[in-house]
C-alpha positions as CSV (number, residue, x, y, z in Angstrom):
1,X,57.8,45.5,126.8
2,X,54.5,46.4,128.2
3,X,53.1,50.3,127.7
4,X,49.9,51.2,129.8
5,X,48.0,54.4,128.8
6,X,48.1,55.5,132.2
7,X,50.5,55.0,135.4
8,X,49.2,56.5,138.5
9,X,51.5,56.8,141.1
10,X,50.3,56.9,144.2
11,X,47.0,55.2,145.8
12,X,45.7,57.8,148.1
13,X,42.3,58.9,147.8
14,X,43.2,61.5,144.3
15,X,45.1,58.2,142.8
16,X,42.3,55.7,143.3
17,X,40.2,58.1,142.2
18,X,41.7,58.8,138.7
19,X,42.1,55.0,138.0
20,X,38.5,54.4,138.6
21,X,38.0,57.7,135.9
22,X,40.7,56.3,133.7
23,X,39.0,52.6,133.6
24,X,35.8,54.6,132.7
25,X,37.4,56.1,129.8
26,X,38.7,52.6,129.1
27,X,42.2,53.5,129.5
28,X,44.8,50.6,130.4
29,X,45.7,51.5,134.0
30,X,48.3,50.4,136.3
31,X,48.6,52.2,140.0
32,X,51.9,52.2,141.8
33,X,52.2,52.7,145.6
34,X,54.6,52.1,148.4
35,X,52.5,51.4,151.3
36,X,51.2,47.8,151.2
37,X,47.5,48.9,150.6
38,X,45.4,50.9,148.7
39,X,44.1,54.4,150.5
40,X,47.1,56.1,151.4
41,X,47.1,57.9,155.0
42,X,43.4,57.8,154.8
43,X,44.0,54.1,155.6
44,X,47.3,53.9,157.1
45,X,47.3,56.6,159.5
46,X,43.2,57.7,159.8
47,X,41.0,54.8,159.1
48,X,38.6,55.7,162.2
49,X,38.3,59.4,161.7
50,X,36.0,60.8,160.3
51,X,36.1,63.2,157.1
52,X,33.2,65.8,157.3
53,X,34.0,67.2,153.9
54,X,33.4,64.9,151.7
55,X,30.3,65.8,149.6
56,X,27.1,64.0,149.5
57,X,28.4,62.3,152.8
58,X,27.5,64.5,155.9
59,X,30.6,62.3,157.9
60,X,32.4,59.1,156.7
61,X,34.9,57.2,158.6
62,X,38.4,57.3,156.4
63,X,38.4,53.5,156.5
64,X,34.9,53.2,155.0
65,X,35.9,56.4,152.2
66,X,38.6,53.8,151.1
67,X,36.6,50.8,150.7
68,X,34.2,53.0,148.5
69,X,37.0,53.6,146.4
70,X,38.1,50.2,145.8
71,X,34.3,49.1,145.5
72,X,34.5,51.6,142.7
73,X,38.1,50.1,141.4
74,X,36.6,46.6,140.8
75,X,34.3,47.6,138.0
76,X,37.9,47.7,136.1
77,X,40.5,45.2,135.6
78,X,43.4,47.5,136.8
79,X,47.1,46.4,137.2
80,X,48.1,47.2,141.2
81,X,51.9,47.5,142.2
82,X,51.8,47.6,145.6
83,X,55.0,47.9,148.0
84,X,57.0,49.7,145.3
85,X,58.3,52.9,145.1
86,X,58.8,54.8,142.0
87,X,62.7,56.1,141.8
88,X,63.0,58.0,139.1
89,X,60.5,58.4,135.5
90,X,62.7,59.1,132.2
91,X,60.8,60.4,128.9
92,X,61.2,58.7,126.2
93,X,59.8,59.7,122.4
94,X,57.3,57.5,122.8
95,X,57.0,56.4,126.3
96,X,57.7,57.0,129.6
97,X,59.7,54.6,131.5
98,X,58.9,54.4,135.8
99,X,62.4,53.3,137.4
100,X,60.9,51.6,140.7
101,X,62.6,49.6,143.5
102,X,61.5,46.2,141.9
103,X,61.8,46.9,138.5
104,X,60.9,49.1,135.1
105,X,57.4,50.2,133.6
106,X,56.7,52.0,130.8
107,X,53.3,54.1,130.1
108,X,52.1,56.6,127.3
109,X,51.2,59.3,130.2
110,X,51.8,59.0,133.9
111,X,49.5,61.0,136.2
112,X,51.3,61.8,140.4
113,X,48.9,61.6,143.0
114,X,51.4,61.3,145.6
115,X,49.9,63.3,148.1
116,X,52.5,64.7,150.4
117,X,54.8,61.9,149.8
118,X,56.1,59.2,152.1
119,X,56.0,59.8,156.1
120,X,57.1,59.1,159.4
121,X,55.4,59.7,162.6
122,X,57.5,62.2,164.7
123,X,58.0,60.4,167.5
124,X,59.1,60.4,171.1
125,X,62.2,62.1,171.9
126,X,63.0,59.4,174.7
127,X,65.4,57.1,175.1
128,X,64.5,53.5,174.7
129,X,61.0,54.2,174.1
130,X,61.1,51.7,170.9
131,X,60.7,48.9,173.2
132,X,57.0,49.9,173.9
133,X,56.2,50.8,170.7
134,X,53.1,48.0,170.0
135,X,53.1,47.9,173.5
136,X,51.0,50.5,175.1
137,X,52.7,52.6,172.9
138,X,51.0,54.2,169.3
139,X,51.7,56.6,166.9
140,X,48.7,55.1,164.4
141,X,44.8,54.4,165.6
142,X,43.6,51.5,163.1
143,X,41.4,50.1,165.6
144,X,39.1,52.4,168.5
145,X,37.8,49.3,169.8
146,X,41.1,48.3,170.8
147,X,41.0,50.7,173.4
148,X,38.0,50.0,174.9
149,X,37.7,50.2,179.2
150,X,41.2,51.5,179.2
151,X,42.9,54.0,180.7
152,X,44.5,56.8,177.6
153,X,46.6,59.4,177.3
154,X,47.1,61.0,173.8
155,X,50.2,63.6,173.3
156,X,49.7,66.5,170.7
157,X,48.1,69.5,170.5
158,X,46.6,69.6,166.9
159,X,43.0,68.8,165.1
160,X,44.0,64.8,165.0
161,X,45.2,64.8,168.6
162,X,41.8,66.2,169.9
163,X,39.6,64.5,167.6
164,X,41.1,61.0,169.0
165,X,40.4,62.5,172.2
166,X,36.9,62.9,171.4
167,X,36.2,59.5,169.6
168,X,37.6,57.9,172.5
169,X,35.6,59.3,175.3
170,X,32.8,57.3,175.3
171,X,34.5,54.4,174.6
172,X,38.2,54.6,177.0
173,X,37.0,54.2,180.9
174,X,39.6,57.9,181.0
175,X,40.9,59.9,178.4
176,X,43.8,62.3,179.2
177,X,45.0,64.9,176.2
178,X,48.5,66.3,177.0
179,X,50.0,69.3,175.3
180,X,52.6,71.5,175.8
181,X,50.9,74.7,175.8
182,X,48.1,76.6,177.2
183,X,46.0,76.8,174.0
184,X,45.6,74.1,171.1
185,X,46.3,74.4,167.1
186,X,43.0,73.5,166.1
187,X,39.4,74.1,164.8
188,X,37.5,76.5,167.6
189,X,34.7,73.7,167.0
190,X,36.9,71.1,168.2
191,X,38.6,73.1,170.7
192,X,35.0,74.3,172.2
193,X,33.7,70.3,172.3
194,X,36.7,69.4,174.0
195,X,36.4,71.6,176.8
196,X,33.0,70.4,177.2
197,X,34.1,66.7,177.6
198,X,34.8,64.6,180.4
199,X,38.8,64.6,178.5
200,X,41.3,65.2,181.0
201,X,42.9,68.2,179.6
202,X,47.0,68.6,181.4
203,X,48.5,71.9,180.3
204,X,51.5,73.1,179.5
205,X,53.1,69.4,180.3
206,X,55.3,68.0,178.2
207,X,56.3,63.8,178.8
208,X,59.4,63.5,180.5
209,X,59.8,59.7,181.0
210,X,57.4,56.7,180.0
211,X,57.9,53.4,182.2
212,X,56.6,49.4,182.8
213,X,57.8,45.9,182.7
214,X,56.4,44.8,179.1
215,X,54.2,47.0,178.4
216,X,53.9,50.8,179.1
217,X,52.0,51.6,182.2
218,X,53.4,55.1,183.4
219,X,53.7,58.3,182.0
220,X,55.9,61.1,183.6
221,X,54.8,64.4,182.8
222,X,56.6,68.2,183.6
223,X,55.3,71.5,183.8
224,X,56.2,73.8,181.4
225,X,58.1,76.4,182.8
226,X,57.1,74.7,186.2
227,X,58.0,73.1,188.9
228,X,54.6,70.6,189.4
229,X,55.4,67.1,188.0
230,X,52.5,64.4,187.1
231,X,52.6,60.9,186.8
232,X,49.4,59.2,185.4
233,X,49.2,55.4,185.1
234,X,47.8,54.3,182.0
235,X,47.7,51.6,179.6
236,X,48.1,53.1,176.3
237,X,49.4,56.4,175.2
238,X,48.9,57.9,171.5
239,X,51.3,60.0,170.4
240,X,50.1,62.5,167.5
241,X,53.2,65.2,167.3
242,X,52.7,65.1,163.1
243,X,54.4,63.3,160.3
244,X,57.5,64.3,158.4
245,X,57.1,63.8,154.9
246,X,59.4,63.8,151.9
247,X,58.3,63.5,148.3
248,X,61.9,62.9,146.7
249,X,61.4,64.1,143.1
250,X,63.8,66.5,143.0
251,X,65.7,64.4,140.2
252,X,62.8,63.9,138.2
253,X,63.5,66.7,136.3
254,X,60.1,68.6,137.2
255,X,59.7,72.3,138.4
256,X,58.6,71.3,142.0
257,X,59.0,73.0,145.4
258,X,59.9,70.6,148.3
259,X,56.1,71.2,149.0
260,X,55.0,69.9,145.6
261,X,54.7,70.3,141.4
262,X,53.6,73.5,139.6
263,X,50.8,72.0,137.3
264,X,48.6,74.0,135.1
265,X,44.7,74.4,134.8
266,X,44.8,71.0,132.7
267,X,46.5,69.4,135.5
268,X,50.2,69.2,133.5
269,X,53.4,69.3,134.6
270,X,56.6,70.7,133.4
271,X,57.1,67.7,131.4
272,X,55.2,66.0,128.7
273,X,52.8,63.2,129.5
274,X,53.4,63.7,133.4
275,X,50.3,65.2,135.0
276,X,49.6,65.6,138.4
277,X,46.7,65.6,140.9
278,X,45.7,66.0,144.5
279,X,48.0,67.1,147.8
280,X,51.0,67.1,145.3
281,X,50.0,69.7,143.3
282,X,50.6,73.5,143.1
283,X,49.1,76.5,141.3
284,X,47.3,79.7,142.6
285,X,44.4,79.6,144.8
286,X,44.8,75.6,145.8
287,X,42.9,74.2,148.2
288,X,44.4,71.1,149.7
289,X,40.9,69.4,150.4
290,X,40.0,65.4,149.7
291,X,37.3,66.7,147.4
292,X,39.6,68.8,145.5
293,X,41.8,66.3,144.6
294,X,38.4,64.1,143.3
295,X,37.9,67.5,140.8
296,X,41.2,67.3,139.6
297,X,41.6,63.4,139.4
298,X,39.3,63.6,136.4
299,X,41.0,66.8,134.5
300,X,44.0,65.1,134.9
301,X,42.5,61.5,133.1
302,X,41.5,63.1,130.7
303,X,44.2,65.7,129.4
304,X,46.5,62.6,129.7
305,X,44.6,61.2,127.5
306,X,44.0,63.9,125.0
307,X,47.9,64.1,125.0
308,X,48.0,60.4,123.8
309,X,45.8,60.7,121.2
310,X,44.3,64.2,120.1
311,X,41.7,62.5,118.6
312,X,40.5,61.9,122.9
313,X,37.9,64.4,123.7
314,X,38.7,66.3,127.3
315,X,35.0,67.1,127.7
316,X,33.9,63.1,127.4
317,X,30.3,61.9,127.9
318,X,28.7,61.8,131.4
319,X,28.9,58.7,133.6
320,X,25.1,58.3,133.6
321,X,25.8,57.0,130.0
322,X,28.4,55.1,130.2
323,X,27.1,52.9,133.2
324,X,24.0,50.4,132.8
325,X,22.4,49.0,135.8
């Protein structure tokens, strides 16, 4: 039986982060996730948006963010567990033992960064739309360029929905933004550069049908409380209603809201040895921000670690002296 110092769970941007801190305090560090990659939604769901809030970057695609972070990873030799999801953790006097889908792993201190768990795009409430999905129709951007000289309708009315809108309008030959009502959910800023775009703005519409052959070329749209119906030929719609998440640790045995664990100002949980950092966490006055998750990555590291062993200083030296060029 194998013991690491430190299990992360969960590879998000607050996971990836506290490995690369745990390799600099040269703990043994394995990092479970479910998705098949490292980077969470940042790289599953956002990798062409850009992130304007992380410091010492005045914007940063969320693709390029990721790649930092594993540029970072490779200075250590970590263990990676991708495709696996973490059932259930049971403490041990010594250990803690990770119950998975593929099997059992055992660790001194385990540290959640599981961001707002595992998610689903809401998706269109329209029967047999499936068939298009991959075929004109998306609920994930991985690639602008794919969209290039085409025609583009994008459904939702939050921040992601209009900044799509906006990153495709000088590159779709038409952009249309659909929404069900007369005023978006989003950052004035955003709202105020939209209206100044060449975006095609239709509201309140909501899609009533979507139709073509093999691919999806036609998009049926109805007036709220209306009678005026649209139909706009296309050849791609976007669909950005959300994501429904679910973080399914009730049995774990830790005080947690379906929103997330209670953690104190050391970054612990209710349990011993489990800490906790990023999205998932809760305590007064949190800010659910990419950067705070990169202060609390290292808090956690190193209280885990100071559980372990006492002898493990929480304040450690700074990186400038731990790195040589």
């Amino acid at each position: 039986m194998e013991i690491y110092d430190i299990t992360i769970v969960g590879a998000g941007p607050s996971g990836m982060f506290s490995a690369f801190y745990a390799g600099m305090r040269t703990a043994k560090t394995k990092l479970i996730d479910s998705l098949p990659q490292l980077g969470g939604q940042l790289a599953t769901l956002y990798p062409e948006k850009y992130i304007y809030d992380i410091p010492g970057y005045p914007k940063i695609k969320a693709g390029e963010l990721v790649q930092n972070l594993e540029k970072q990873l490779t200075t250590f030799n970590h263990q990676y567990c991708l495709e696996e999801t973490v059932l259930q953790i049971e403490k041990h006097e010594d250990y803690l033992e990770l119950i998975t889908d593929k099997g059992n792993h055992y660790s001194k201190a385990v540290i959640l960064a599981l961001g707002n768990g595992s998610f689903q795009p809401r998706k269109l409430s329209i029967p047999d739309s499936e068939r298009f999905e991959g075929n004109g129709l998306d609920y994930f951007v991985t690639d602008l360029m794919k969209y290039a000289g085409r025609k583009v309708a994008i459904a939702g009315g939050g921040d992601s929905a209009i900044d799509w809108a906006l990153m495709l309008e000088p590159i779709a030959s038409e952009v249309y933004l659909i929404h069900r009502r007369p005023e978006f959910r989003a950052h004035e800023h955003s709202v105020n550069k939209l209206r100044a775009s060449s975006v095609n703005i239709l509201t309140p519409y909501v899609i009533q049908d979507i139709s073509g052959e093999k691919r999806l070329t036609e998009i049926a749209l109805q007036q709220v409380k209306g009678d005026e119906s649209v139909s706009l030929q296309v050849d791609s719609l976007i669909v950005n209603y959300g994501f429904s998440s679910t973080l399914n640790i009730k049995e774990w045995g830790l005080k947690s809201t379906r929103q997330g664990v209670f953690v104190t100002s050391d970054m612990r949980t209710s349990i011993p040895g489990i800490y906790a950092c990023g999205d998932v966490v809760l305590y007064d006055g949190k800010v659910d921000l990419i950067a705070t998750g990169f202060g609390e990555a290292p808090t956690a590291v190193n209280n885990a670690l100071h559980y372990i062993d006492p002898k493990n200083r929480t304040q450690p030296a700074h990186s400038t002296s731990l790195f040589k060029e």
